[in-house]
C-alpha positions as CSV (number, residue, x, y, z in Angstrom):
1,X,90.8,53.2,87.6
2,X,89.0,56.0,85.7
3,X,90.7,56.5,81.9
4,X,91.1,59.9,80.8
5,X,91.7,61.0,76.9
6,X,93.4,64.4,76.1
7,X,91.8,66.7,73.5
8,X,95.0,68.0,72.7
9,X,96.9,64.8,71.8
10,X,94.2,62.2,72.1
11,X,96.7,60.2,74.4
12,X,94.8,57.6,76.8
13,X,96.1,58.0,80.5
14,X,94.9,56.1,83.2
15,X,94.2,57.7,86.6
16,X,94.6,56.1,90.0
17,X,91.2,55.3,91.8
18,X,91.0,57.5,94.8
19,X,89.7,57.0,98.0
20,X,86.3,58.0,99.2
21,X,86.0,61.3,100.6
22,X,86.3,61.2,104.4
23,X,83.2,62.6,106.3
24,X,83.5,66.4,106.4
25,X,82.0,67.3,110.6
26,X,81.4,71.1,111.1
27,X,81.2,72.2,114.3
28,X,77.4,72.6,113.8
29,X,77.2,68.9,113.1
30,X,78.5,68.4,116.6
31,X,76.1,70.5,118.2
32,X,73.3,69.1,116.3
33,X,74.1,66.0,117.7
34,X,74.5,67.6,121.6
35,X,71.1,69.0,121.1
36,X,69.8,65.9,120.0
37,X,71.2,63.6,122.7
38,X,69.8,66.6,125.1
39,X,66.3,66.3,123.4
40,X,66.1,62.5,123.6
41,X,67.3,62.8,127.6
42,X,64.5,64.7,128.5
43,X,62.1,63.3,126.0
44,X,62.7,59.9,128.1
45,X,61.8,62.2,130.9
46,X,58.2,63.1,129.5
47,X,58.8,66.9,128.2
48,X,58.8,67.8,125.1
49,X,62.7,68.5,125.0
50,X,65.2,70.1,126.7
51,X,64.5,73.4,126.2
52,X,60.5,72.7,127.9
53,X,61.9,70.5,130.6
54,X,64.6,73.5,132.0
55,X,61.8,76.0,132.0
56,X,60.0,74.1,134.9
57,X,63.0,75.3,137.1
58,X,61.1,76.8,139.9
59,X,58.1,74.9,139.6
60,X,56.0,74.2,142.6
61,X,55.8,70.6,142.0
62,X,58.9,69.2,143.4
63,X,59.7,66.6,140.9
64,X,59.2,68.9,138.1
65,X,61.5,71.5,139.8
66,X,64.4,68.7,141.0
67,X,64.1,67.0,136.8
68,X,64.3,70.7,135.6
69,X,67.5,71.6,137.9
70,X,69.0,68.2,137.0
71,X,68.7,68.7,133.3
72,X,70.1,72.3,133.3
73,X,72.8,70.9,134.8
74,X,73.4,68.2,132.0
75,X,72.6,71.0,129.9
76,X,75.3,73.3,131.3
77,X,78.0,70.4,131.3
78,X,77.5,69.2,127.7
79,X,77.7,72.7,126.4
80,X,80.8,73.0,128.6
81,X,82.0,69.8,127.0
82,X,81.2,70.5,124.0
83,X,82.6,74.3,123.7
84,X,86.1,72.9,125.1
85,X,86.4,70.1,122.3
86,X,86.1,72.3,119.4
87,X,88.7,75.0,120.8
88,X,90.5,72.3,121.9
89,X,89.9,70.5,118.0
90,X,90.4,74.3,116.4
91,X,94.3,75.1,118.1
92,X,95.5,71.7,117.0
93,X,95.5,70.1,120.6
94,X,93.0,67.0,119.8
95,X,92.4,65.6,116.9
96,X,88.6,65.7,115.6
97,X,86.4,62.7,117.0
98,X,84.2,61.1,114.9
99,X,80.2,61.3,115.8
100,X,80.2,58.2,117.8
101,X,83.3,59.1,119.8
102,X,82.3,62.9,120.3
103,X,79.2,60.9,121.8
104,X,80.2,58.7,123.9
105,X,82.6,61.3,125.2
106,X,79.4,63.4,126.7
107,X,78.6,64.3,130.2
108,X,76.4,61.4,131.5
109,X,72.8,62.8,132.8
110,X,73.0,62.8,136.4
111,X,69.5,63.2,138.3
C-alpha cells in the first residue's frame, strides 16, 4: 500500500496497491514479430531474410527459384493471417492474443 498525505488537511490516507500494468501490444508490435519469425525462416534457409530470399523468384537455379516461390507463399499467408487478426481484434470479434499465442497461431512454412 502507497500512503498519501493531503496538503490541504494533512490527513494520512492509505491507497490500495494496484496491479501491474498489463502489456500494451500495438498492432506494429505484431507485425514486428511476423517480420521477424519471416526473417528467421529464411535466415535458416541461408538468405539474408525474407525480403532477399523472395527476390530469387525466377532465378535460373532451380532451388533458389522453388525456396524463393515457397517463402512468398509463407510470406503471402502470414500477412493474410496476420491482416485478418487485427480486423478481426479491432471490431470486437477476437479478443487480443498475447505474443506467444499470436505466434504459435502463424501459417507454418511449407516448402
Amino acid at each position: 500500500m502507497q500512503r498519501i498525505i493531503s496538503v490541504v488537511t494533512g490527513e494520512e490516507t492509505n491507497l490500495p496497491s494496484l496491479p501491474p500494468n498489463p502489456e500494451i501490444l500495438t498492432e506494429r508490435d505484431y507485425m514486428s514479430k511476423a517480420q521477424y519469425v519471416m526473417d528467421a525462416k529464411a535466415q535458416s534457409m541461408g538468405y539474408d531474410n525474407i525480403f532477399t530470399a523472395v527476390s530469387y523468384v525466377g532465378d535460373s537455379f532451380k532451388r533458389f527459384n522453388d525456396e524463393a516461390v515457397a517463402l512468398r507463399e509463407y510470406r503471402s499467408k502470414v500477412w493474410q493471417h496476420s491482416n485478418k487478426l487485427m480486423e478481426d481484434v479491432l471490431s470486437g470479434k477476437t479478443k487480443q492474443p498475447t505474443i506467444e499465442k499470436y505466434v504459435k497461431g502463424l501459417p507454418e512454412f511449407k516448402s
